[in-house]
C-alpha positions in Angstrom: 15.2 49.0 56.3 16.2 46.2 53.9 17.1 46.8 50.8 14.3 45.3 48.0 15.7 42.5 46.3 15.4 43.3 42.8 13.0 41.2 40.2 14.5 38.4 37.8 14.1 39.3 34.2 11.7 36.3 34.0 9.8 37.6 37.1 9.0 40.9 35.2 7.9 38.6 32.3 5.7 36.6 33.9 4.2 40.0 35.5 3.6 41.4 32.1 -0.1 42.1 31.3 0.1 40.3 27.8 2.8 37.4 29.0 -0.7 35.1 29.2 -2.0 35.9 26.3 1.6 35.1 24.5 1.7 31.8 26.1 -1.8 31.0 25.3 -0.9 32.1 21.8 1.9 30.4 21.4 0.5 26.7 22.8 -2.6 27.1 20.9 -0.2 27.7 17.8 2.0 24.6 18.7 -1.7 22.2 18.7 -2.7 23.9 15.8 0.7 22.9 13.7 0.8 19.4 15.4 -2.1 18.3 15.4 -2.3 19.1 11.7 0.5 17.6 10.8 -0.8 14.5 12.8 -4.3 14.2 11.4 -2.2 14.5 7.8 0.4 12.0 8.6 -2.1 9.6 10.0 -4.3 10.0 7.2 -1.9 9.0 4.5 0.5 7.0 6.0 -1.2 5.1 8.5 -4.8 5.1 7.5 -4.1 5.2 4.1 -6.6 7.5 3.1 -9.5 5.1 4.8 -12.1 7.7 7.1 -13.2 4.7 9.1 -10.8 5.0 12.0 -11.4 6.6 15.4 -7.9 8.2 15.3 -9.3 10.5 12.7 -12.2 11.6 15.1 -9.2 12.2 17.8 -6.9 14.8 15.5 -10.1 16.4 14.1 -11.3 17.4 17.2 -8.0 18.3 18.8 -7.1 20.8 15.5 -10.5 22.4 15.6 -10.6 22.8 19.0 -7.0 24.6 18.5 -8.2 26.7 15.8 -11.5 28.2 18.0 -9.0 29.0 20.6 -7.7 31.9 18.5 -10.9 33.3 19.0 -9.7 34.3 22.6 -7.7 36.8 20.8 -10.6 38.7 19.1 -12.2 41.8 20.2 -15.6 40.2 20.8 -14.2 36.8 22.2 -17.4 36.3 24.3 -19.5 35.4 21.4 -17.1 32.4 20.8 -17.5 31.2 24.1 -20.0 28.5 23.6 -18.6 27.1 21.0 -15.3 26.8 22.6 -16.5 25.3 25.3 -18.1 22.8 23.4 -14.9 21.5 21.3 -12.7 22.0 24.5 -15.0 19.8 26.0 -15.3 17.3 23.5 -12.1 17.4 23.0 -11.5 16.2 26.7 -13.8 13.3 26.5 -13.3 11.8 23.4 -9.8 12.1 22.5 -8.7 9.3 24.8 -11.7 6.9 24.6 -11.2 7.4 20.4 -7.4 6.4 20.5 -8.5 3.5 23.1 -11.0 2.5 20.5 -8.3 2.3 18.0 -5.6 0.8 19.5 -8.4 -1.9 20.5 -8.6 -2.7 17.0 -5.2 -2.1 16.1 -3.6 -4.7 18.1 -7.3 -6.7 17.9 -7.7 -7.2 21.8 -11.0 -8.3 20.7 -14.2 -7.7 19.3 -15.0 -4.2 17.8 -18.2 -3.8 19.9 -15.1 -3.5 22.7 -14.0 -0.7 21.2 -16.6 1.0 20.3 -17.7 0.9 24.0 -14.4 2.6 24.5 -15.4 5.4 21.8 -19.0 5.5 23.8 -18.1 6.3 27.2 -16.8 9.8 25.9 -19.8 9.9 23.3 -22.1 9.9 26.5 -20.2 12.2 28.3 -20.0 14.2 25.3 -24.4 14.1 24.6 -25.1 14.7 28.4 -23.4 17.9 27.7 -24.7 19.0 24.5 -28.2 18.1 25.5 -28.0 19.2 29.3 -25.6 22.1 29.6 -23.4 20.4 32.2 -20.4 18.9 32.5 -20.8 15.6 34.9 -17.7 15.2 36.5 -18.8 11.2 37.2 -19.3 10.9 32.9 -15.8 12.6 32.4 -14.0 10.7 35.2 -15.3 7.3 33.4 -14.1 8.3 29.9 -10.7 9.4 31.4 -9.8 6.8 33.6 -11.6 3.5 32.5 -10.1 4.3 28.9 -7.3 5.0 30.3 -6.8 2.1 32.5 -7.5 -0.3 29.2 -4.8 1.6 27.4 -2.2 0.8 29.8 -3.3 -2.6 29.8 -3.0 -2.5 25.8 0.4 -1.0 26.2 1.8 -3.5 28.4 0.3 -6.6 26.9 2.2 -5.1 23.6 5.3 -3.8 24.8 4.4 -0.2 23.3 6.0 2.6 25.7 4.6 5.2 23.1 1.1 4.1 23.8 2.1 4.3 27.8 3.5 8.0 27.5 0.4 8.9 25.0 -1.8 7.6 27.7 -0.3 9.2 30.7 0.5 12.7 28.9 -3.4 13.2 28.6 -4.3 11.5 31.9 -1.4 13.5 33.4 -2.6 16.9 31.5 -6.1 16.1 32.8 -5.5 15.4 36.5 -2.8 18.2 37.4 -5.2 21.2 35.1 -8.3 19.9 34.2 -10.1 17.7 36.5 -10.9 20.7 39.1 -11.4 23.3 36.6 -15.0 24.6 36.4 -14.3 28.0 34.6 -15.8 28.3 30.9 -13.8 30.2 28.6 -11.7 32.4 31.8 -8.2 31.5 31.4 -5.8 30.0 28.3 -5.7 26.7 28.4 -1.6 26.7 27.5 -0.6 23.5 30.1 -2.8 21.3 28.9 -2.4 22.3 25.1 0.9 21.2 26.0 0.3 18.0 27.1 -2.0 17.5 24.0 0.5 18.4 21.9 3.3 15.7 23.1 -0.1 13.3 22.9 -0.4 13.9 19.1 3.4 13.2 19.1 3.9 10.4 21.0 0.3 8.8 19.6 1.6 8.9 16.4 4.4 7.0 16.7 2.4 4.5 18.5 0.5 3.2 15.8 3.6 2.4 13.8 5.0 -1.0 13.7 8.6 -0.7 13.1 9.3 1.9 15.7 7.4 0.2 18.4 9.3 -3.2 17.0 12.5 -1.2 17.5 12.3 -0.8 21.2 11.2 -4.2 21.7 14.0 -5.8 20.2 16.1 -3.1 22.1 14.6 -3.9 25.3 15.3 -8.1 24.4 18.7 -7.6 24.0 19.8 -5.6 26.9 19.9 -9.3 29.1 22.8 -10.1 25.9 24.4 -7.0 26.2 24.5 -7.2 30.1 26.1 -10.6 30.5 28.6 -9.6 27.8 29.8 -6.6 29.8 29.7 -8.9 32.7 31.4 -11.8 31.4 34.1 -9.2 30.2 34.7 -7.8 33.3 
């Protein structure tokens, strides 16, 4: 008979009963410290300690939701349940439409009815499920993809990549773990705490001027640098 082909050290790992719970552990820990740190940062430095900002509502959510998912870890987790499902879920629909809303008025596209239609497209998705139990998978595509698809538009009319990456990282996150995921409360959500993580990152450094003006005057003077190095050659 063949000989077994012994396990990887990472194979036994991943086997482990508690490796799950770990990683769970350790991306809830990771949105818990960033998201913190970004709802602080943008408070102070960007906002200037103004409340009247849809960024605000964004972080909020994303470090309570964070901070409920510890209650996985307790001994009577399934009490918790609803109320994590709740914040997860808000936290899916309004994130995105929020930071739409606010780079709307950021980079004034327009009027701010505009962005608050940004801001209600997840607030709908978000009532529908508080007042009917149910999460419509029509309501959450909307607030995902419309916003989405204006936040692109935003980026690329401004010449922000950060906004780009921001945008796809929760698109992305939503799409590959999210979008067919019916399950309340069963698994860690660790891939897409990830992917909410580099969001609080990368949206952060979005919204300020001088490193977005950085890259663009990086990006205008690659033509200079380019006919330089040909002219040299």
């Amino acid at each position: 008979m063949p000989s077994r082909r012994p396990e990887g050290f990472l194979e036994k790992i991943k086997q482990h009963p508690k490796f799950s719970f770990i990683v769970a552990g350790v991306s809830y820990t990771l949105l818990t410290i960033v998201s913190a740190i970004a709802l602080l940062v943008y408070f102070t430095q960007i906002a200037e300690n103004s409340f009247w900002h849809w960024q605000l509502v964004a972080y909020t959510l994303m470090l309570a939701n964070a901070l409920c998912g510890f209650t996985e870890f307790l001994s009577d987790e399934e009490s918790f349940c609803p109320l994590r499902n709740l914040l997860d879920y808000f936290q899916l629909v309004l994130v995105l439409p929020c930071y739409a809303a606010e780079m709307w008025m950021k980079y004034e596209m327009g009027p701010p009815e505009i962005a608050a239609a940004h801001a209600g497209l997840g607030i709908l998705a978000a009532l529908v499920f508080v007042f009917g139990i149910c999460r419509r998978q029509d309501l959450t595509d909307l607030a995902i993809f419309v916003n989405g698809f204006s936040l692109l538009c935003m980026a690329l009319l401004n010449v922000n990549p950060f906004t780009l990456l921001a945008t796809l990282a929760v698109v992305g996150g939503y799409c590959v773990y999210r979008r067919q995921d019916y399950q309340c409360c069963m698994a860690p959500q660790d891939k897409y705490n990830i992917a909410m993580v580099l969001f609080a990152v990368i949206s952060l450094a979005s919204f300020d001027d001088f490193t977005a003006q950085s890259f663009q005057d990086a990006m205008s003077a690659l033509p200079s640098v380019a006919s330089f190095t040909t002219a040299e050659e």
